[in-house]
TIVO-2410 file (N, C-alpha, C; in nm, 3 decimals):
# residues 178
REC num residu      c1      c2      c3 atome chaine
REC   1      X  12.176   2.517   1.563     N      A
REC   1      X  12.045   2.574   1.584    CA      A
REC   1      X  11.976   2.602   1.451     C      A
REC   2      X  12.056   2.641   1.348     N      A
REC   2      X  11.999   2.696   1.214    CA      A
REC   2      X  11.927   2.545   1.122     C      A
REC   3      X  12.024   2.461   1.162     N      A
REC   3      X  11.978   2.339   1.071    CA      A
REC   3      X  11.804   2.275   1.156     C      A
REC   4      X  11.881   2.262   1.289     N      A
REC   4      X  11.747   2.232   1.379    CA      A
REC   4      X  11.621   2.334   1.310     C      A
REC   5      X  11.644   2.441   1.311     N      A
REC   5      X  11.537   2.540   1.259    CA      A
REC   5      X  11.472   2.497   1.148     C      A
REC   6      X  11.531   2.481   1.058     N      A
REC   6      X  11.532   2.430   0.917    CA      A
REC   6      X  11.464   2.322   0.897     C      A
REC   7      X  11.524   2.235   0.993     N      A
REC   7      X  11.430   2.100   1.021    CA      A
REC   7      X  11.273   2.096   1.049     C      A
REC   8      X  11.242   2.164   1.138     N      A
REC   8      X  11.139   2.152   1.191    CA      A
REC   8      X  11.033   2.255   1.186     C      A
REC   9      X  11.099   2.387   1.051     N      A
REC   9      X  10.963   2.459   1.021    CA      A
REC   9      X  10.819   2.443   0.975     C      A
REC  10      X  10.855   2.319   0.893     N      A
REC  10      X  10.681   2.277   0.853    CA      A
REC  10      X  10.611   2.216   1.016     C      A
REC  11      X  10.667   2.222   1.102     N      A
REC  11      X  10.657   2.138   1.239    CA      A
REC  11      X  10.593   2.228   1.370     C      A
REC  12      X  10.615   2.432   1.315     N      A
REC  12      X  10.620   2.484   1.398    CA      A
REC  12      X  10.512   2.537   1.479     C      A
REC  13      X  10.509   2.574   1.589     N      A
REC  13      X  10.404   2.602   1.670    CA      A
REC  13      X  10.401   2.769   1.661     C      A
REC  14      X  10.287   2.845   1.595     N      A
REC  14      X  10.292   2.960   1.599    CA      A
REC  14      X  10.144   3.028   1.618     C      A
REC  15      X  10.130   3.125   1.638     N      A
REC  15      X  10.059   3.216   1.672    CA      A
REC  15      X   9.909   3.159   1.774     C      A
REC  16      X   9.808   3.182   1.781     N      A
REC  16      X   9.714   3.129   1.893    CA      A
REC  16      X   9.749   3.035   1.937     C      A
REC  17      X   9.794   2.940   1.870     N      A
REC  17      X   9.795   2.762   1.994    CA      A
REC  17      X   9.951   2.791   2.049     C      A
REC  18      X  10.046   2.884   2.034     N      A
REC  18      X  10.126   2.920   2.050    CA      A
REC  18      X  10.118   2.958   2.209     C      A
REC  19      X  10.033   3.088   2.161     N      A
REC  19      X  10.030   3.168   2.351    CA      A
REC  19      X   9.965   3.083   2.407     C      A
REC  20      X   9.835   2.970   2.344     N      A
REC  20      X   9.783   2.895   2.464    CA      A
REC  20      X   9.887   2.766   2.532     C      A
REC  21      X   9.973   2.745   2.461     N      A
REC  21      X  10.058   2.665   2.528    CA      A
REC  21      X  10.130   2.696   2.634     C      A
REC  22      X  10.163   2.837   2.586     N      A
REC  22      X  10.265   2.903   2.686    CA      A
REC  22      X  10.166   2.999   2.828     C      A
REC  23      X  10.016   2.939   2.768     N      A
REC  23      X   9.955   2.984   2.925    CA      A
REC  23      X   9.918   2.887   2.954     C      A
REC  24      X   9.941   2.751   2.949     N      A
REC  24      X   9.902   2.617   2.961    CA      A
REC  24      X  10.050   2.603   3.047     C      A
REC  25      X  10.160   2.650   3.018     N      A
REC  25      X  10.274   2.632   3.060    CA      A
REC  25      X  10.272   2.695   3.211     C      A
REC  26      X  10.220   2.791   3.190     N      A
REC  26      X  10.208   2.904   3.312    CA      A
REC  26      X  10.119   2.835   3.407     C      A
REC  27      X   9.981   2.784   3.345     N      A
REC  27      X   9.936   2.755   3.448    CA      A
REC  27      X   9.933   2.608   3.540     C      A
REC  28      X  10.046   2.502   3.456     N      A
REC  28      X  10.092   2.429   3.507    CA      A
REC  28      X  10.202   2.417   3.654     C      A
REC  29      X  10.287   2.535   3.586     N      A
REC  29      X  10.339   2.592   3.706    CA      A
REC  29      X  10.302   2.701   3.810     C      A
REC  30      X  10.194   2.750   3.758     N      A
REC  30      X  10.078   2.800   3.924    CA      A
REC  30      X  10.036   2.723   3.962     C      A
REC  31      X  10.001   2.534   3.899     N      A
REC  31      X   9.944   2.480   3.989    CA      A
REC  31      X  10.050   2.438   4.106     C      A
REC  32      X  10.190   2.470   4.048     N      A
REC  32      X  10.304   2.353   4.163    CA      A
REC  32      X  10.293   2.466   4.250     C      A
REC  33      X  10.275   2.608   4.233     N      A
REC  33      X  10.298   2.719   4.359    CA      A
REC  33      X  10.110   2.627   4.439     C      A
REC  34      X  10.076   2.640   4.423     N      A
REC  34      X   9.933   2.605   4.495    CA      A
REC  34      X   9.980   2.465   4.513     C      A
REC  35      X   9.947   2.347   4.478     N      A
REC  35      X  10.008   2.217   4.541    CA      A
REC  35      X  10.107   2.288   4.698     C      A
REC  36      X  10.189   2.387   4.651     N      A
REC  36      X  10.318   2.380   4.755    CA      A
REC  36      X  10.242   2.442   4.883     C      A
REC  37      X  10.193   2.575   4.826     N      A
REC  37      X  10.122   2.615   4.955    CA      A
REC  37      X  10.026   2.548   5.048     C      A
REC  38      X   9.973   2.424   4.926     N      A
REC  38      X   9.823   2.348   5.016    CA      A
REC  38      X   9.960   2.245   5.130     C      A
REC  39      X  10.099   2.193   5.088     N      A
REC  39      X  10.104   2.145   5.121    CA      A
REC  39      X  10.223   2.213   5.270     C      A
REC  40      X  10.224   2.349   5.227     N      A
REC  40      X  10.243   2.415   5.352    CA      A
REC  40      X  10.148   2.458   5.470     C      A
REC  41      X  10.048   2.441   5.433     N      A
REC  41      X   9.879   2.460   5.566    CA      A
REC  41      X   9.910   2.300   5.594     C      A
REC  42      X   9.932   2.205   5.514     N      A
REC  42      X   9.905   2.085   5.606    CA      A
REC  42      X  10.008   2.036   5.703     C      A
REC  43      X  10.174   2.098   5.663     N      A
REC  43      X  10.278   2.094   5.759    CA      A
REC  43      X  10.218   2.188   5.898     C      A
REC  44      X  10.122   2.316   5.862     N      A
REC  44      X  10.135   2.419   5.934    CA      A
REC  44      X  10.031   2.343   6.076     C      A
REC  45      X   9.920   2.277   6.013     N      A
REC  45      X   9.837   2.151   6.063    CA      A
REC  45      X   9.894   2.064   6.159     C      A
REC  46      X  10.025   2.023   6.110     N      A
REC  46      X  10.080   1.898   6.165    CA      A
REC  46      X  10.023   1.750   6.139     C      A
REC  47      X  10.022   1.755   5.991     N      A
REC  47      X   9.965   1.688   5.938    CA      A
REC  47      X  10.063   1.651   5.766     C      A
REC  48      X  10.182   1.579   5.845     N      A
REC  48      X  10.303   1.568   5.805    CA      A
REC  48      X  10.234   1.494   5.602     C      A
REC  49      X  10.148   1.388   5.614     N      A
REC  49      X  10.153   1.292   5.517    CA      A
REC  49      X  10.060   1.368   5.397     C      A
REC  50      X   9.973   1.432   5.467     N      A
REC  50      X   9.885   1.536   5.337    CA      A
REC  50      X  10.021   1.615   5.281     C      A
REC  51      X  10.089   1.695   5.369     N      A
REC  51      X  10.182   1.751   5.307    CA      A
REC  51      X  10.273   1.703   5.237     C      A
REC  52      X  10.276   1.583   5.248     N      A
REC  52      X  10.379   1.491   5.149    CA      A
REC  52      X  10.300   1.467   5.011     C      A
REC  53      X  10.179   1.449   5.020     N      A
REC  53      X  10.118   1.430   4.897    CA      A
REC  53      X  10.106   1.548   4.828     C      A
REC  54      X  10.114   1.685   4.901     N      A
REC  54      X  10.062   1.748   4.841    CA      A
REC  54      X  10.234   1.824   4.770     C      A
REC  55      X  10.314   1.816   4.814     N      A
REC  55      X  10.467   1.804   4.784    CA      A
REC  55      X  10.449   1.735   4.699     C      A
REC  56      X  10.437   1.615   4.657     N      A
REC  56      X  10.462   1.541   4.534    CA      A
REC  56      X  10.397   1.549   4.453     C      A
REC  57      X  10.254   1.613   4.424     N      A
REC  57      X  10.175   1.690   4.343    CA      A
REC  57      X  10.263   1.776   4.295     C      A
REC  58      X  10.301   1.900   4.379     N      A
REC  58      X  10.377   1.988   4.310    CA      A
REC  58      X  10.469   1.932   4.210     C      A
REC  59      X  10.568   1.851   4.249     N      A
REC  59      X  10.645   1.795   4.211    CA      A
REC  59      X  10.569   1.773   4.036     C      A
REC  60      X  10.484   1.704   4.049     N      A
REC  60      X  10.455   1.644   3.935    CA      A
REC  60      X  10.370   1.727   3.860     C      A
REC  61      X  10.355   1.846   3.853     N      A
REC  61      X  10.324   1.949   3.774    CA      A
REC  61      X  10.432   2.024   3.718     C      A
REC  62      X  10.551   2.046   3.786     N      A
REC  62      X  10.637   2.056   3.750    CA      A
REC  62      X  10.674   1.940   3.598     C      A
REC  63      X  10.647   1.864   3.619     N      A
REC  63      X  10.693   1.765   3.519    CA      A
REC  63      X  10.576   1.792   3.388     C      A
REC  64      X  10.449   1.813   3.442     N      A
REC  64      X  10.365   1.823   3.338    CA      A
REC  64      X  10.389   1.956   3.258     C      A
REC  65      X  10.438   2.095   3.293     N      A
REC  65      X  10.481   2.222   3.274    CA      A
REC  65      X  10.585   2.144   3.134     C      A
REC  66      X  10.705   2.075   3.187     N      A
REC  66      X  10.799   2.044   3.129    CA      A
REC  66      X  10.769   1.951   2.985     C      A
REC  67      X  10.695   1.917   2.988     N      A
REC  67      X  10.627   1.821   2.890    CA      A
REC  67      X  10.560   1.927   2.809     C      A
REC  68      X  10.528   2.025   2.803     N      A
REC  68      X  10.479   2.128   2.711    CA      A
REC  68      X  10.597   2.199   2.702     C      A
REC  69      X  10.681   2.207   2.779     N      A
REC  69      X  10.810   2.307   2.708    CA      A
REC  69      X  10.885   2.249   2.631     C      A
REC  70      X  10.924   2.114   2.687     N      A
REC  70      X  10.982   2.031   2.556    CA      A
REC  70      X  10.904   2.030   2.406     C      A
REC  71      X  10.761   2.030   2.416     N      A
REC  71      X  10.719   2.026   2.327    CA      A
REC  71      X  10.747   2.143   2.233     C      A
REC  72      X  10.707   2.248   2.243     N      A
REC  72      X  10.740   2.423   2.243    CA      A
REC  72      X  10.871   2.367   2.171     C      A
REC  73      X  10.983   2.356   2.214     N      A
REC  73      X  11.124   2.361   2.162    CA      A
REC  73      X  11.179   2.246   2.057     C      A
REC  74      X  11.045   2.146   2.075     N      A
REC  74      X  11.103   2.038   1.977    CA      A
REC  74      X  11.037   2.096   1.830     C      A
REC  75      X  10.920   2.161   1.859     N      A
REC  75      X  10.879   2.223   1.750    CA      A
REC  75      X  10.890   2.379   1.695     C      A
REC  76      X  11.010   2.459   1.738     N      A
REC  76      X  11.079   2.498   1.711    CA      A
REC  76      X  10.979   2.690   1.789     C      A
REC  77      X  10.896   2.607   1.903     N      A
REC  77      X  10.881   2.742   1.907    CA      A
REC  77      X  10.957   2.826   2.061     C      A
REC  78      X  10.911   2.931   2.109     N      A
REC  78      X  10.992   2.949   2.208    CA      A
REC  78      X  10.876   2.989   2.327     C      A
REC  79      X  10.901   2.915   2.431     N      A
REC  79      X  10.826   2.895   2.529    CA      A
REC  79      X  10.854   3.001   2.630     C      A
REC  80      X  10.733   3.060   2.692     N      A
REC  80      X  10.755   3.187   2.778    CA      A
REC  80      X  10.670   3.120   2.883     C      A
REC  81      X  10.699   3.143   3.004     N      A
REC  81      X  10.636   3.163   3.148    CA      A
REC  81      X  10.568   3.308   3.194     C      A
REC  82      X  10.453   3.306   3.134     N      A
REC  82      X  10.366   3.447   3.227    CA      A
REC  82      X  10.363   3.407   3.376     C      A
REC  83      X  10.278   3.551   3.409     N      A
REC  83      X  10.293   3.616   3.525    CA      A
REC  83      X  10.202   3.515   3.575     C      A
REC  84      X  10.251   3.488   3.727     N      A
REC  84      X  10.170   3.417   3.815    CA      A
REC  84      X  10.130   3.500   3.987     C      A
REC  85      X  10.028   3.491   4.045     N      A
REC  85      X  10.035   3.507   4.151    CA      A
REC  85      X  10.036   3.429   4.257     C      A
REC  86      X  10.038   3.450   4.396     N      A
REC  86      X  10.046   3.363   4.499    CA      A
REC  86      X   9.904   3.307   4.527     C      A
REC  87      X   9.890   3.136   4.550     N      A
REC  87      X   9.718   3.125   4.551    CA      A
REC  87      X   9.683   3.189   4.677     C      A
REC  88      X   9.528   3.208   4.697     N      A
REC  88      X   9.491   3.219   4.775    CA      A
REC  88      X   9.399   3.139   4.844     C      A
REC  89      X   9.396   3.083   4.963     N      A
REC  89      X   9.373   2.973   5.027    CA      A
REC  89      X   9.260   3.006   5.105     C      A
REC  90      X   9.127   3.004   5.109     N      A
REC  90      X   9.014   3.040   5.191    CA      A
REC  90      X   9.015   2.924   5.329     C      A
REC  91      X   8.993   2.812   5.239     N      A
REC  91      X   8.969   2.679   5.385    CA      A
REC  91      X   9.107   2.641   5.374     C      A
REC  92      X   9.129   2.633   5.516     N      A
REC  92      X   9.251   2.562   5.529    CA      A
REC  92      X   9.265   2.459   5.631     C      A
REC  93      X   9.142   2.365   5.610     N      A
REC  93      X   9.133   2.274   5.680    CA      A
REC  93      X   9.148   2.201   5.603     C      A
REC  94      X   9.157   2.022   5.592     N      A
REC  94      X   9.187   1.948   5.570    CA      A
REC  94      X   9.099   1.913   5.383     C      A
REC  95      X   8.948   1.981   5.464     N      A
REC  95      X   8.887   1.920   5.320    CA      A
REC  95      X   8.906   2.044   5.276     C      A
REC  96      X   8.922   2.156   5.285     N      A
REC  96      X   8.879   2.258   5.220    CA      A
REC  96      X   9.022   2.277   5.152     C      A
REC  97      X   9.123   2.210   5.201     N      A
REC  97      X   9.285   2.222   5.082    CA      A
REC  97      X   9.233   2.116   4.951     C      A
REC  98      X   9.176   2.050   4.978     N      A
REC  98      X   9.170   1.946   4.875    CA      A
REC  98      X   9.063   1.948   4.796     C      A
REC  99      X   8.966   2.010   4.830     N      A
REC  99      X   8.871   2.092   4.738    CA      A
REC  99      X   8.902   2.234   4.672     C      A
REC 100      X   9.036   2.303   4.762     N      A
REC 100      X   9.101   2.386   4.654    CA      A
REC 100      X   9.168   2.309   4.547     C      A
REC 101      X   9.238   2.240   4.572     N      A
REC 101      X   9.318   2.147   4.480    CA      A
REC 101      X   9.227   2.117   4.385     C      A
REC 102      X   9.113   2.025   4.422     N      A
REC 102      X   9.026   1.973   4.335    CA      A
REC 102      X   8.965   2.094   4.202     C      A
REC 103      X   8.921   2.195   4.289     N      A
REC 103      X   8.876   2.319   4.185    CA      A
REC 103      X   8.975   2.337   4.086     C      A
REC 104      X   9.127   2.360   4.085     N      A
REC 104      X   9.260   2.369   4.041    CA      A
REC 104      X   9.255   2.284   3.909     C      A
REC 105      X   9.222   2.160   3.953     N      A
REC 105      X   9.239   2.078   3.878    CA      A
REC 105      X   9.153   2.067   3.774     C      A
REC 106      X   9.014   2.078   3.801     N      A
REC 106      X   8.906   2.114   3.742    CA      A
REC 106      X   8.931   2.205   3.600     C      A
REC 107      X   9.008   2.328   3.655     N      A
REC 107      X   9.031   2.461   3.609    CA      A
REC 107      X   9.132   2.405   3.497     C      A
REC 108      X   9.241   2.317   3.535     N      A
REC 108      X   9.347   2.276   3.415    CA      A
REC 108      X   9.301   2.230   3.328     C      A
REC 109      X   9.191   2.101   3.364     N      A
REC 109      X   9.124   2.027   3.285    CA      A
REC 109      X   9.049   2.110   3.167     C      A
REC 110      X   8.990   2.177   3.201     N      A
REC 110      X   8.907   2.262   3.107    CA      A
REC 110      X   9.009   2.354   2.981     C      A
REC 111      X   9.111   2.345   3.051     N      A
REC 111      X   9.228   2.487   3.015    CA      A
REC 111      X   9.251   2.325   2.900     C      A
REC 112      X   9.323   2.220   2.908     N      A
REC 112      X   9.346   2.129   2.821    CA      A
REC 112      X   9.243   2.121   2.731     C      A
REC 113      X   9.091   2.075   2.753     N      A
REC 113      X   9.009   2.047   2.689    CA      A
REC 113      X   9.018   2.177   2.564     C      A
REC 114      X   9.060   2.300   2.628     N      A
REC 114      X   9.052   2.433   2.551    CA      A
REC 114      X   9.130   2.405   2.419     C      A
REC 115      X   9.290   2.385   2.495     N      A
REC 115      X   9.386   2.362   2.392    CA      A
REC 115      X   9.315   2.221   2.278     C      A
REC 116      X   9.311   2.129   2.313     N      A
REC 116      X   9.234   2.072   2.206    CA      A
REC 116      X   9.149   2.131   2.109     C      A
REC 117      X   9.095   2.192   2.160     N      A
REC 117      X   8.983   2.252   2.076    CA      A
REC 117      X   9.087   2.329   1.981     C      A
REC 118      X   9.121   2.392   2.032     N      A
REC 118      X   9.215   2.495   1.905    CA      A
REC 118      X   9.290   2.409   1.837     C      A
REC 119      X   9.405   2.315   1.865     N      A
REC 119      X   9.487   2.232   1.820    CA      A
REC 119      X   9.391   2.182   1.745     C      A
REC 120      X   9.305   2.162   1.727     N      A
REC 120      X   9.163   2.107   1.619    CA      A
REC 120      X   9.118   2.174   1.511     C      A
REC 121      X   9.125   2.289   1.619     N      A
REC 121      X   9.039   2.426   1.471    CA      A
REC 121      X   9.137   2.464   1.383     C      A
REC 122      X   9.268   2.434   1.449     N      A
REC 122      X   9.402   2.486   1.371    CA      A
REC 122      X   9.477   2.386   1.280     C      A
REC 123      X   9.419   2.285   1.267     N      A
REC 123      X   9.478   2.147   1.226    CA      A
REC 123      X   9.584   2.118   1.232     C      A
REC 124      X   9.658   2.104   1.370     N      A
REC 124      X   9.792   2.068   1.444    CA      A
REC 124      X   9.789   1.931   1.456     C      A
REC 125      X   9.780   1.830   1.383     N      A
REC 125      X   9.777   1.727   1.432    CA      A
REC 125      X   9.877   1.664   1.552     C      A
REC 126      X  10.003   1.732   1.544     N      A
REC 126      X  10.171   1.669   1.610    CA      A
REC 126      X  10.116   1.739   1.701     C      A
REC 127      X  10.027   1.812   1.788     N      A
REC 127      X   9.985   1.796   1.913    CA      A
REC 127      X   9.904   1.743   1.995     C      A
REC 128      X   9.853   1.620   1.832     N      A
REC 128      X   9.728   1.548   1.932    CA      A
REC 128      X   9.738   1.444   1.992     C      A
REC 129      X   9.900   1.378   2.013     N      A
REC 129      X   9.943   1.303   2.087    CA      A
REC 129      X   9.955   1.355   2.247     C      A
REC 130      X  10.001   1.475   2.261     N      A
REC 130      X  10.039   1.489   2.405    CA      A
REC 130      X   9.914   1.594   2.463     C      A
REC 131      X   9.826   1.626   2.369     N      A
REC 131      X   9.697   1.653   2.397    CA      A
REC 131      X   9.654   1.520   2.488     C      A
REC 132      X   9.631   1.446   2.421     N      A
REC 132      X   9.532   1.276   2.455    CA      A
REC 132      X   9.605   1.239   2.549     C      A
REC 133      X   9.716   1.288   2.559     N      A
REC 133      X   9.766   1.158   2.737    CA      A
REC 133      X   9.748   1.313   2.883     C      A
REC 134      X   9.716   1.432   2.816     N      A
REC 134      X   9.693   1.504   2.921    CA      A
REC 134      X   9.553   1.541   2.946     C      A
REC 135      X   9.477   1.467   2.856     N      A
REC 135      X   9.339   1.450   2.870    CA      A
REC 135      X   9.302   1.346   2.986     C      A
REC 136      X   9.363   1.248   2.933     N      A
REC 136      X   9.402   1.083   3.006    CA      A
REC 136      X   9.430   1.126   3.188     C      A
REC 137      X   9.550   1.261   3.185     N      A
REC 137      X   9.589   1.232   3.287    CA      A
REC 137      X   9.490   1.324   3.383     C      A
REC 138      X   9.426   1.402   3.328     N      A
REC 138      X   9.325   1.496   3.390    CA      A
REC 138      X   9.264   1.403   3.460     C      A
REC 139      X   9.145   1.317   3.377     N      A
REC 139      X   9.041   1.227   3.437    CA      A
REC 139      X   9.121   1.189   3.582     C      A
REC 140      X   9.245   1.113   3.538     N      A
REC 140      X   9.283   1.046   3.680    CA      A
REC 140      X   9.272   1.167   3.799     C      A
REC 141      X   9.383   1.257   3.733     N      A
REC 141      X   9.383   1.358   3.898    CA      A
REC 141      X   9.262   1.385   3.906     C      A
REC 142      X   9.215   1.447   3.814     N      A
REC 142      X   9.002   1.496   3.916    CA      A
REC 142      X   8.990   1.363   3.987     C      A
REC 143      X   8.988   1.237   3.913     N      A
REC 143      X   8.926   1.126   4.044    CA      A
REC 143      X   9.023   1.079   4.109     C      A
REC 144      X   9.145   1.098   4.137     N      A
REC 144      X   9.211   1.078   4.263    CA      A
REC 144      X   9.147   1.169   4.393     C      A
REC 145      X   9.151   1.326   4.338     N      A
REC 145      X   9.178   1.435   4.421    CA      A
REC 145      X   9.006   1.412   4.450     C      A
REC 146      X   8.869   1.361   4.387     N      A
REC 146      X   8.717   1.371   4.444    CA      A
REC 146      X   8.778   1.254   4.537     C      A
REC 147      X   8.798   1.136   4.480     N      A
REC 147      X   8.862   1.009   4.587    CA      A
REC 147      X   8.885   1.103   4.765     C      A
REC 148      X   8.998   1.147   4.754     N      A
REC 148      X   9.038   1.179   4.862    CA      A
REC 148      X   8.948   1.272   4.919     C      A
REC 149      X   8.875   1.339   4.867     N      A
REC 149      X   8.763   1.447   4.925    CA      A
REC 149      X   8.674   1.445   4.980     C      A
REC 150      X   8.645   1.241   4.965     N      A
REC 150      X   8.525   1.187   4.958    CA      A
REC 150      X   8.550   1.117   5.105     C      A
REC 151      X   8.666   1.065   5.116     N      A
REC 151      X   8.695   0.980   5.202    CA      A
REC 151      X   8.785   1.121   5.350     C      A
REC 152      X   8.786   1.253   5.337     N      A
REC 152      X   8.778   1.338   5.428    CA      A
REC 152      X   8.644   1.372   5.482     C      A
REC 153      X   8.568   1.375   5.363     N      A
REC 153      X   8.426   1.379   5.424    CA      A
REC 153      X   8.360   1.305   5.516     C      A
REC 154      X   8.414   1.155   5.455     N      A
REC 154      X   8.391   1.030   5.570    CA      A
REC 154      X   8.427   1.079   5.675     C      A
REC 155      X   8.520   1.110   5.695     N      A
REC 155      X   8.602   1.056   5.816    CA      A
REC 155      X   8.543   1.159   5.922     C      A
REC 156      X   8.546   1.311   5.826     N      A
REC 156      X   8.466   1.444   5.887    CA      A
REC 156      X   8.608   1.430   5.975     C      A
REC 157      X   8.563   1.512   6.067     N      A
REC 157      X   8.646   1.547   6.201    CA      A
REC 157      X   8.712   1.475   6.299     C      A
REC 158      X   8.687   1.335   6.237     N      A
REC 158      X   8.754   1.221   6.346    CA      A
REC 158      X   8.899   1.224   6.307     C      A
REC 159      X   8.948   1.215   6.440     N      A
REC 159      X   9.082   1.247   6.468    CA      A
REC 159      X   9.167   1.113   6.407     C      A
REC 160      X   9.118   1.007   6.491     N      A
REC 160      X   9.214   0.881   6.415    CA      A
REC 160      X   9.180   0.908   6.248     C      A
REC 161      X   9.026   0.868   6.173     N      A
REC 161      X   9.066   0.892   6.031    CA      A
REC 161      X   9.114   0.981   6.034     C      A
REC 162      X   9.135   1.102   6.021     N      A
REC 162      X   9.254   1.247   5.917    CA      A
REC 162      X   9.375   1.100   5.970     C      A
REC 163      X   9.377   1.084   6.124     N      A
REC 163      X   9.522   1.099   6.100    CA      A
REC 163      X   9.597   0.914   6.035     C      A
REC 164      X   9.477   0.866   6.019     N      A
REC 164      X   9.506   0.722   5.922    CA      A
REC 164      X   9.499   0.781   5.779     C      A
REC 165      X   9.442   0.854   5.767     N      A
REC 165      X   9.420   0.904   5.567    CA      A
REC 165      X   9.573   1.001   5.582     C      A
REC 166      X   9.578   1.077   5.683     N      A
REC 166      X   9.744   1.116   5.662    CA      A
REC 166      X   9.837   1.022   5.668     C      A
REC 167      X   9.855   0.923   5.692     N      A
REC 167      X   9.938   0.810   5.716    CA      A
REC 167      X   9.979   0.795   5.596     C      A
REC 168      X   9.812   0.713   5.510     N      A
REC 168      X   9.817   0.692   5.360    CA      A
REC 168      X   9.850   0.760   5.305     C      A
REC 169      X   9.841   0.885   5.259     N      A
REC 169      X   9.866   0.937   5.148    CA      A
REC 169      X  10.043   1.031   5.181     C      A
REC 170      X  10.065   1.007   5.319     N      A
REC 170      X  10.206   0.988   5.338    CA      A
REC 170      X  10.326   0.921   5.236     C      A
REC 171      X  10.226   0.814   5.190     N      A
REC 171      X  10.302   0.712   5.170    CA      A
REC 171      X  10.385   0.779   4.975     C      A
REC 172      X  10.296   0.854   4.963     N      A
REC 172      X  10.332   0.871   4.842    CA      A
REC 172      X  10.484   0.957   4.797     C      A
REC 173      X  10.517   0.937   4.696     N      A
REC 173      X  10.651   1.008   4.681    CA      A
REC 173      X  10.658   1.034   4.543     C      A
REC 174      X  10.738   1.139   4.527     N      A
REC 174      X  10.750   1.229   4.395    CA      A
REC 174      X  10.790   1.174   4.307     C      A
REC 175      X  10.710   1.200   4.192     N      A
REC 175      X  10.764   1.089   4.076    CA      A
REC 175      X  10.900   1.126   4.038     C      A
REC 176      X  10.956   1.018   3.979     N      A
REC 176      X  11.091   1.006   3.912    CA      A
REC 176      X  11.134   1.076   3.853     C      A
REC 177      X  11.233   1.173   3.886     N      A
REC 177      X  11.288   1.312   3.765    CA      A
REC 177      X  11.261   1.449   3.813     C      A
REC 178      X  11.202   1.434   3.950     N      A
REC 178      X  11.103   1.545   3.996    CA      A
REC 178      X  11.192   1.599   4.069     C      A
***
């Protein structure tokens, strides 16, 4: 541990971009508690395949959480998990989980764009690699998650679409490692 230390002090992550990582950390993993719950209203629904997507969302925030803690420890700092609460779910219909989601996501996005900014003002460069692919990966989820919001709207209240768009997005499964 001492040599590792040694190694990687000119490397280290300390003070402001510090706690924002470790509330970047936090709020990666409030998003998997929210993913889980959206995807407990859609089991509660009977609406088996939203809940699968929305299961493998969780899943994969989990992984994005982990990708900043590794980071935290490769650069020698020490990663904390703050306090989270349970989300709270207003619509719990079909579009209104996925426009929570969508807001969520919104909310991370901005929370990243944040960390950049500091990782900038602070001249961190060794974070502007995994900055840029969670910039990258924002864009996608906001336009997956408007995608799907767009095409609930279509469908509105028709029973076969929900239950063909639940079919689809059934289909999905938790990424690798998850």
């Amino acid at each position: 541990m001492a040599l590792k230390r040694a190694f990687i002090m000119g490397m280290e992550i300390k003070g402001k971009l510090a706690q924002a990582i470790n509330d970047q950390i936090t709020m990666e993993l409030q998003a998997t508690v929210v993913y889980r719950q959206l995807a407990i209203e859609m089991d509660v629904a009977s609406l088996p395949g939203f809940a699968q997507w929305f299961r493998a969302q969780a899943a994969e925030e989990i992984t994005h959480a982990e990708k900043f803690i590794d980071h935290m420890v490769d650069r020698g700092g020490d990663p904390q998990i703050g306090d989270m609460a349970g989300p709270n779910i207003q619509d719990k219909s079909v579009l209104g989980c996925f426009e929570s989601a969508l807001n969520h996501e919104r909310r991370v996005s901005e929370s990243i764009r944040n960390l950049y900014r500091l990782a900038q003002e602070e001249g961190d460069i060794d974070s502007m690699p995994l900055l840029h692919w969670f910039i990258s990966e924002q864009v996608e989820e906001e336009a997956t998650v408007e995608g799907i919001c767009d095409q609930v709207r279509l469908v509105h209240n028709d029973g076969p679409g929900l239950l063909r768009l639940d079919t689809e997005l059934g289909s999905r499964k938790a990424p690798a490692g998850a």
